[in-house]
N, C-alpha and C positions, 0 to 999 in steps of 0.2 A: 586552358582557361576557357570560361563560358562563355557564349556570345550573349548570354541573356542577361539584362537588366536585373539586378537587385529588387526587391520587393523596398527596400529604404530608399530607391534615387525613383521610382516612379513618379509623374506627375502629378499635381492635385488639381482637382478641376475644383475652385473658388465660385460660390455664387458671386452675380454680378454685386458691384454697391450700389446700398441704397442712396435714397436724396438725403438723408440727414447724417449718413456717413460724408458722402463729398461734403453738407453743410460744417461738420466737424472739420473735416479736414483742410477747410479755408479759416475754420475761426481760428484753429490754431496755430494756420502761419500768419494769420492777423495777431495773433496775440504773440507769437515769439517776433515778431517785428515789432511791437508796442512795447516788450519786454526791453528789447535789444534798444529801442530810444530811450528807454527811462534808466540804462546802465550809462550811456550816454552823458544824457542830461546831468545822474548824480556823478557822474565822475567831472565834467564840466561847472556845475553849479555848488558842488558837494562841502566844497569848504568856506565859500557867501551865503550858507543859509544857517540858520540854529540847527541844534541835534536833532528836536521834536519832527521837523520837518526833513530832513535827510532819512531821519527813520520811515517819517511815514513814506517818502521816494522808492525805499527799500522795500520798503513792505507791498507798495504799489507794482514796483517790478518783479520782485518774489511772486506775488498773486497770479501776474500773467504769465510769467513762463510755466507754474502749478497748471493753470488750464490749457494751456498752451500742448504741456506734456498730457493731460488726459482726455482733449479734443483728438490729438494724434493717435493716441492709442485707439479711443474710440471709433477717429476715423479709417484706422488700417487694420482694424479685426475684421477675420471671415467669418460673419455671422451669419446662422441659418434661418430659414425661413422657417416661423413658429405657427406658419398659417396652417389650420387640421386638412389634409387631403378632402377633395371636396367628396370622396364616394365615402365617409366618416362621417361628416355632418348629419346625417340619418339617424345615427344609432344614439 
């Protein structure tokens, strides 16, 4: 058997994250914690209030945990630097 590494288990070197990836990735344990109170609340509140308004609870915590899931994703992609090489800018 070979002592060498696989060319699939090598490491990948990740650029560092940016400021608005970390900023993603606080809004969206803000918002799965906003989401996670408003499952809360409708299961606590859910059968004292009309339809209209249970729905709109649902709809209100549905909406957070949607952004919730594409702040995170947002925030944990390895996105490259789309800045042009600076010995490029010339041409």
């Amino acid at each position: 058997m070979s002592k060498e590494i696989p060319a699939h288990h090598l490491p990948v070197a990740h650029p560092p994250k940016r400021l608005w990836q970390k900023v993603c990735s606080i809004i969206a344990k803000g918002s799965f914690g906003i989401a996670a109170i408003g499952v809360v609340a409708t299961l606590i509140y859910g059968s004292d209030v009309e339809a209209d308004i249970k729905a709109a609870m649902g709809a209100t915590t549905f909406f957070c945990f949607a952004v919730g899931v594409v702040c995170q994703a947002m925030g944990g992609t390895s996105i490259p630097s789309l800045k042009p090489a600076p010995d490029k800018l010339d041409e």
